[in-house]
C-alpha positions in Angstrom: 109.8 -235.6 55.8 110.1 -235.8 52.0 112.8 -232.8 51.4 114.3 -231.9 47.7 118.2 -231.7 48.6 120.6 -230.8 46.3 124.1 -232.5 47.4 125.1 -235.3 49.5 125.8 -235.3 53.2 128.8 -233.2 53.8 129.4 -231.7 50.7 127.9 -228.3 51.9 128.0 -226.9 55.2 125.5 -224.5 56.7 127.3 -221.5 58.0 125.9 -219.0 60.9 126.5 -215.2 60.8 127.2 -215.4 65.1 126.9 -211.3 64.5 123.2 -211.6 62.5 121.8 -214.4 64.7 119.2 -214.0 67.0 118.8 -217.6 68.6 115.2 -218.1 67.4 115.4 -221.3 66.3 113.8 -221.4 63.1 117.1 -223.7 62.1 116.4 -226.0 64.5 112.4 -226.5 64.1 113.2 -226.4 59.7 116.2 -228.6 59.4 115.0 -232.5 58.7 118.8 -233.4 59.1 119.3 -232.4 62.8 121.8 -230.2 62.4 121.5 -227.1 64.0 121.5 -226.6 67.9 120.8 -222.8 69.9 122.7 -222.4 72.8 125.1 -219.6 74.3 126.9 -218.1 72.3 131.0 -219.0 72.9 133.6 -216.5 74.7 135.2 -216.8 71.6 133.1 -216.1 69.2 131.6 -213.4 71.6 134.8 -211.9 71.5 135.3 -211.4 67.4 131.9 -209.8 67.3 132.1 -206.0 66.5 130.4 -203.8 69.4 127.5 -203.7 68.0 127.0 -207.1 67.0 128.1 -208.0 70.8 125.2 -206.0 71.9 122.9 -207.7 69.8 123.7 -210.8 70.7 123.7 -209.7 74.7 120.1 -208.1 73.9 119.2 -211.5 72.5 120.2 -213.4 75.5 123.4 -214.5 74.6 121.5 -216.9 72.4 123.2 -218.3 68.8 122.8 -221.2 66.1 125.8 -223.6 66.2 126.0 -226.7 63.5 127.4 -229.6 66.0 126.1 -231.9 62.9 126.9 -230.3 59.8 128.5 -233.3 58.2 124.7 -234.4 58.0 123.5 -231.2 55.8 122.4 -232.2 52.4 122.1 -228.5 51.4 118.1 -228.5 50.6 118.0 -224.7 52.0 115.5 -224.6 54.5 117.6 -223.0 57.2 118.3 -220.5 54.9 114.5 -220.0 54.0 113.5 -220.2 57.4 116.1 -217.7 59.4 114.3 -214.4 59.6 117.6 -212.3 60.5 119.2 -214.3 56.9 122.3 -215.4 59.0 123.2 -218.6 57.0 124.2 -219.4 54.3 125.9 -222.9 52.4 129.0 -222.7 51.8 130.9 -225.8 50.0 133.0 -227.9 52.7 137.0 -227.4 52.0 138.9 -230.7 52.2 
């Protein structure tokens, strides 16, 4: 898949909104670089929601976008195109 990305590998980082994300996997079908997986959502992160994100999540079948391969993302935007709830976003990766 010819895609028009803007940085190299690992400069960027996609980063999921656990509170906006509805587990649809629009990431994972968009993303030529693999780096998105749905699964449950962590305890953890489950945890640090607000109520009513919690809800939504639990209403969504505990369902979220992780990046288990972010060092591949070469920033070219189309899981931020694609997610219809708008919970990623690049952010530059810290050193």
């Amino acid at each position: 898949m010819a895609v028009d990305c803007k940085a190299d590998a690992g400069v960027f980082v996609p980063v999921v909104d656990h509170g906006k994300c509805e587990g649809k996997n629009d990431c994972v079908r968009v993303c030529p670089y693999d780096v998105f997986e749905v699964t449950r959502i962590r305890d953890a992160d489950f945890k640090n929601l607000a109520l009513l994100s919690r809800f939504k999540v639990a209403v969504h079948g505990m369902k979220t976008a992780y990046t288990p391969r972010s060092e591949q993302c070469q920033a070219c935007g189309m899981c931020v195109a694609a997610c219809p709830e708008k919970a990623i976003t690049l952010s530059r990766r810290s050193s």
